[in-house]
Chimera marker file (.cmm) of the C-alpha trace (Angstrom):
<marker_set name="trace">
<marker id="1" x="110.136" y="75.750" z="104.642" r="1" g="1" b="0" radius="0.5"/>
<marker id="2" x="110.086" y="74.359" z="101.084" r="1" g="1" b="0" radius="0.5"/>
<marker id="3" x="113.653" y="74.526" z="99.361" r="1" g="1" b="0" radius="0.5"/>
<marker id="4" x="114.471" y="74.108" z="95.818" r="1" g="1" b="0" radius="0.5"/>
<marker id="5" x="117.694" y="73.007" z="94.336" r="1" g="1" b="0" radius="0.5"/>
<marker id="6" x="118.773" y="74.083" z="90.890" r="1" g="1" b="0" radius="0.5"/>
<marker id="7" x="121.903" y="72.686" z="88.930" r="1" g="1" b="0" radius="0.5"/>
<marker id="8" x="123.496" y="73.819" z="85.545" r="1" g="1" b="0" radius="0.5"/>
<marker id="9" x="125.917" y="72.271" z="83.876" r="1" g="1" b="0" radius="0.5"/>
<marker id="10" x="127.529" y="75.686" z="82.748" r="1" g="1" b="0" radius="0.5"/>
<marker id="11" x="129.798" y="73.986" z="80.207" r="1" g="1" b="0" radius="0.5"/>
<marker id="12" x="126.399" y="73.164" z="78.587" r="1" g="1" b="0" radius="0.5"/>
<marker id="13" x="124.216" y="75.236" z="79.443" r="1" g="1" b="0" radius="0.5"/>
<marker id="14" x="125.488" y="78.504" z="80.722" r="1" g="1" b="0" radius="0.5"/>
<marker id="15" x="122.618" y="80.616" z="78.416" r="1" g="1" b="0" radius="0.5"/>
<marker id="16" x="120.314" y="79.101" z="80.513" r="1" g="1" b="0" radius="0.5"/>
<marker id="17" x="121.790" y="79.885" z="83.936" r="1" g="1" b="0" radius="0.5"/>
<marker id="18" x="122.052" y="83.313" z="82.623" r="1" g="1" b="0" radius="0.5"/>
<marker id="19" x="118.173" y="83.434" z="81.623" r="1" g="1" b="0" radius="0.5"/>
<marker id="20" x="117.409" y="82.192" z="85.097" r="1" g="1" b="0" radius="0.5"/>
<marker id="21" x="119.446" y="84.160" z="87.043" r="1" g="1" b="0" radius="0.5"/>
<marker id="22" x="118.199" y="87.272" z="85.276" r="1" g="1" b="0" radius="0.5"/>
<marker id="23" x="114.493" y="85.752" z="85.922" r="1" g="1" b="0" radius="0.5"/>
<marker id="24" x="113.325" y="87.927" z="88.583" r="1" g="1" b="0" radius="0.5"/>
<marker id="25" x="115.020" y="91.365" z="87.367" r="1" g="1" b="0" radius="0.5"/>
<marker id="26" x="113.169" y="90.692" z="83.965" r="1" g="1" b="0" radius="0.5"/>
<marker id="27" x="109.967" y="90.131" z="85.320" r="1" g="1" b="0" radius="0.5"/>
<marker id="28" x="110.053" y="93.592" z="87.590" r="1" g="1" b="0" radius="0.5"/>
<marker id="29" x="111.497" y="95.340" z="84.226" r="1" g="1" b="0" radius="0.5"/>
<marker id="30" x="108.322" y="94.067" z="82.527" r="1" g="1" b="0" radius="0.5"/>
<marker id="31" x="106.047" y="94.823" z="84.946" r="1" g="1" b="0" radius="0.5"/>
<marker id="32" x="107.704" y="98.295" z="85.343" r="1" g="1" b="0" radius="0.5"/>
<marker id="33" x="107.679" y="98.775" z="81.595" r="1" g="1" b="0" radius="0.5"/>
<marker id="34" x="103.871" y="97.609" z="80.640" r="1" g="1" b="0" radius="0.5"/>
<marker id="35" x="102.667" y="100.484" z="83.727" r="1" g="1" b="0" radius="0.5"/>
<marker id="36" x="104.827" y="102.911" z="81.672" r="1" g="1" b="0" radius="0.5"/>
<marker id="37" x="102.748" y="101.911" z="78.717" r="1" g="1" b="0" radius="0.5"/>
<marker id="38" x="99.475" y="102.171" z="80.273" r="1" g="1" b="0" radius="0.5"/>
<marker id="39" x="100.277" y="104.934" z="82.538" r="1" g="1" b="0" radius="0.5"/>
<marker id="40" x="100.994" y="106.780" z="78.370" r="1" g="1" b="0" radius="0.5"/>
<marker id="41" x="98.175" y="105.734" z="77.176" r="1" g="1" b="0" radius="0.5"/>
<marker id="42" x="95.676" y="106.618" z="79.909" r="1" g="1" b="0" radius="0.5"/>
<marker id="43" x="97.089" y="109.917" z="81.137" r="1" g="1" b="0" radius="0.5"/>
<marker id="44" x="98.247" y="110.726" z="77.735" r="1" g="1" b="0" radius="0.5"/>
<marker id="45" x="101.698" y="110.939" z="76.479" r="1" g="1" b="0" radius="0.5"/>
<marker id="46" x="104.397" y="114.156" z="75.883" r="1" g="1" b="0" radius="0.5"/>
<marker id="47" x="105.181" y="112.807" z="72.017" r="1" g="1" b="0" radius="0.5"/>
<marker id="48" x="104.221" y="115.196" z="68.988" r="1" g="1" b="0" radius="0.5"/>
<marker id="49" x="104.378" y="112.599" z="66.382" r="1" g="1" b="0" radius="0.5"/>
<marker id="50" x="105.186" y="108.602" z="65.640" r="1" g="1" b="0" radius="0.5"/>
<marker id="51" x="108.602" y="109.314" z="65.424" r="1" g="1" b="0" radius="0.5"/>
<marker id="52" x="108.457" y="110.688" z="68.129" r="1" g="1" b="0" radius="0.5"/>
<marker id="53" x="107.029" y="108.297" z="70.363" r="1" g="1" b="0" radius="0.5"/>
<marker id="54" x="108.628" y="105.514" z="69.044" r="1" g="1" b="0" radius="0.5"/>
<marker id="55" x="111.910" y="106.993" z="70.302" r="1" g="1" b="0" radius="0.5"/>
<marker id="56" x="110.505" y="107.613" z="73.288" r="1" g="1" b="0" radius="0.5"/>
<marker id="57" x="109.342" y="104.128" z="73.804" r="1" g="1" b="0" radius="0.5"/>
<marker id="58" x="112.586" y="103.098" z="73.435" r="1" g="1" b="0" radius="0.5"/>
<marker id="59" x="114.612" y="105.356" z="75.322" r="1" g="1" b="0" radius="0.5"/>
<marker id="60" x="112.251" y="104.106" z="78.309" r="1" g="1" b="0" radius="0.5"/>
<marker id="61" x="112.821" y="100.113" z="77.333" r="1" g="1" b="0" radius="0.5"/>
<marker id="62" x="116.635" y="100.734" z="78.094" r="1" g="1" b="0" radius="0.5"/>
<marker id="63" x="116.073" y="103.063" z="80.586" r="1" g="1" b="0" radius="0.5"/>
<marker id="64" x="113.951" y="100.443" z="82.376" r="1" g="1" b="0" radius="0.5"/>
<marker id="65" x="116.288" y="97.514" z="81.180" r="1" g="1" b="0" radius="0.5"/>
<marker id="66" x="119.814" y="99.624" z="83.006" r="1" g="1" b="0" radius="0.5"/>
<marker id="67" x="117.508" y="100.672" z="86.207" r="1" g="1" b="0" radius="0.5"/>
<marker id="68" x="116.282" y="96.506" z="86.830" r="1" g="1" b="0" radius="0.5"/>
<marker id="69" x="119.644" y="95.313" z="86.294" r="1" g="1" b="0" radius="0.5"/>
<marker id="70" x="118.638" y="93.351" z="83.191" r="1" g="1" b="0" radius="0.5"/>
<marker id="71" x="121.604" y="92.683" z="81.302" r="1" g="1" b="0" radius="0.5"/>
<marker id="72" x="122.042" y="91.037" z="77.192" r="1" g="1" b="0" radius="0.5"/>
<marker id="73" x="122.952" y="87.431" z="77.626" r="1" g="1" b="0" radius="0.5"/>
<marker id="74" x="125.837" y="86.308" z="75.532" r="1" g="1" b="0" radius="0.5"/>
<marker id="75" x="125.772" y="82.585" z="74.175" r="1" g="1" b="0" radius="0.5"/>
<link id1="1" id2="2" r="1" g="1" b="0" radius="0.2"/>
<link id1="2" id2="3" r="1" g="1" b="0" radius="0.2"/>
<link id1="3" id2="4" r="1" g="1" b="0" radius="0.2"/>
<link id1="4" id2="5" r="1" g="1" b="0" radius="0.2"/>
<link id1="5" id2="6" r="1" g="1" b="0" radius="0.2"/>
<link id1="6" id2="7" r="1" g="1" b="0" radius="0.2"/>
<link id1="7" id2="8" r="1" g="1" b="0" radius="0.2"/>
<link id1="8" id2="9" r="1" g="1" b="0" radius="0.2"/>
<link id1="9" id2="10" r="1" g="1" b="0" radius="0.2"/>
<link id1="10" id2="11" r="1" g="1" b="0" radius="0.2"/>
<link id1="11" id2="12" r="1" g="1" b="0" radius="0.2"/>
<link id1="12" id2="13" r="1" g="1" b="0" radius="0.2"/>
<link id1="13" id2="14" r="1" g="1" b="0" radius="0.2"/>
<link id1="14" id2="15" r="1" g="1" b="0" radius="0.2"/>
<link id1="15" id2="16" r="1" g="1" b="0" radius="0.2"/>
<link id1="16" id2="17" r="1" g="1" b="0" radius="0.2"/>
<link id1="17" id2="18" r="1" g="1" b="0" radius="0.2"/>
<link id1="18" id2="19" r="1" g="1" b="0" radius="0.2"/>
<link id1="19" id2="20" r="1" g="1" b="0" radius="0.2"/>
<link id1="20" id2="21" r="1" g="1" b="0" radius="0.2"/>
<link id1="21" id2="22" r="1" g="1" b="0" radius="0.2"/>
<link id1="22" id2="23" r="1" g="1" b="0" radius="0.2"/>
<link id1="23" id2="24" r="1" g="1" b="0" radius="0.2"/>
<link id1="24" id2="25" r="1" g="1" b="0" radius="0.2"/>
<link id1="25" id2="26" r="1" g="1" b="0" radius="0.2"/>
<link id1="26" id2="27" r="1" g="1" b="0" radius="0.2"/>
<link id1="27" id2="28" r="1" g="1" b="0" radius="0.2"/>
<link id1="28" id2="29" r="1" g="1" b="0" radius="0.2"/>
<link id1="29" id2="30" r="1" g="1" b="0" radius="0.2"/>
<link id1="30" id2="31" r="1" g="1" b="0" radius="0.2"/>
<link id1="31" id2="32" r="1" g="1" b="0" radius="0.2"/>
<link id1="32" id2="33" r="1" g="1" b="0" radius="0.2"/>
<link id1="33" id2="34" r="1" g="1" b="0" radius="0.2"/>
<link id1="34" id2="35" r="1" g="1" b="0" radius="0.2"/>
<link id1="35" id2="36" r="1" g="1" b="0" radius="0.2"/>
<link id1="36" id2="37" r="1" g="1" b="0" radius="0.2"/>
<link id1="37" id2="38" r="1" g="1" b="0" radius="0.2"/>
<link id1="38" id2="39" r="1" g="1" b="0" radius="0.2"/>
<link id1="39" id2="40" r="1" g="1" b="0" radius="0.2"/>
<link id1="40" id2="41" r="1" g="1" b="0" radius="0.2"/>
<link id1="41" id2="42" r="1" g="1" b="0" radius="0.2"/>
<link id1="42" id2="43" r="1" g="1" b="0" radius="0.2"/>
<link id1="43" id2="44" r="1" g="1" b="0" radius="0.2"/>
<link id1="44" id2="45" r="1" g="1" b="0" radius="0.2"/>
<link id1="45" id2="46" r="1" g="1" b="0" radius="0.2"/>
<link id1="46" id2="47" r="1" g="1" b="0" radius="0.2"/>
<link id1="47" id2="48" r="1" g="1" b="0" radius="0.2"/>
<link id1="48" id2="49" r="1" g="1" b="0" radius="0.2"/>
<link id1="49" id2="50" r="1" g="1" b="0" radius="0.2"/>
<link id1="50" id2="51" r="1" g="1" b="0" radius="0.2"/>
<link id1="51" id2="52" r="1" g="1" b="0" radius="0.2"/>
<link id1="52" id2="53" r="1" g="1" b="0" radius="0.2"/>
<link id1="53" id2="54" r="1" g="1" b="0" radius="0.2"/>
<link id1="54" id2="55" r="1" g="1" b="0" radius="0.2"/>
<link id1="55" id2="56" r="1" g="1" b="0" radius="0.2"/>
<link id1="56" id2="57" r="1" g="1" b="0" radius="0.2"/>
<link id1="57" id2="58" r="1" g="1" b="0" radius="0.2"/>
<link id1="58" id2="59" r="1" g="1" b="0" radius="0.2"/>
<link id1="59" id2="60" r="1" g="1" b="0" radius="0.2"/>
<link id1="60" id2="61" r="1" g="1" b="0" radius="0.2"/>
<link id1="61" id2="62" r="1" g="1" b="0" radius="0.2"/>
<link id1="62" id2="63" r="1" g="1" b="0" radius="0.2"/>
<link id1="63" id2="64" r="1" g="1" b="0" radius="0.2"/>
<link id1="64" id2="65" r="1" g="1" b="0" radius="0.2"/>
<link id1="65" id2="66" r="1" g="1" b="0" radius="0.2"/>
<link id1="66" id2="67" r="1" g="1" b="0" radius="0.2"/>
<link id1="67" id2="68" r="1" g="1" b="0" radius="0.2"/>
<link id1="68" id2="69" r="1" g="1" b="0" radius="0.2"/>
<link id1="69" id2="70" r="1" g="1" b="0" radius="0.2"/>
<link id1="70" id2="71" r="1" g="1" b="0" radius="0.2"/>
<link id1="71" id2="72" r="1" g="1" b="0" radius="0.2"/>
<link id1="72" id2="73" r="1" g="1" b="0" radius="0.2"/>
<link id1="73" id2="74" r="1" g="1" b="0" radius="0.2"/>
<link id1="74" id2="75" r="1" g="1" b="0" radius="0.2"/>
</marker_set>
């Protein structure tokens, strides 16, 4: 079986251990979160206006974000 080793010198380059550890979860969340979108869009949507909708959208991008486990990385 084909192994891969990865190293990070965390003094250095801890932002992008944190990017690649958060890799996978990040891909599912956008994944998950472009369906959303086209599951809206298709099927329509329950948003009256813009507003609206654009709160909505967002509500689900955290939603989505808390639910993968995708966290803000700090520097």
């Amino acid at each position: 079986m084909p192994k891969i080793t990865v190293e990070f010198d965390l003094a250095e380059e801890k932002y992008e251990y944190h990017c690649f550890n958060q890799s996978s979860n990040m891909a599912q969340f956008i994944f998950e979160f472009e369906e959303k979108l086209r599951s809206w869009y298709k099927y329509g949507h329950p948003f009256k206006d813009m507003d609206e909708l654009l709160g909505g959208i967002r509500q689900e991008w955290y939603d989505m974000k808390e639910h993968n486990g995708v966290r803000e990385i700090d520097e």
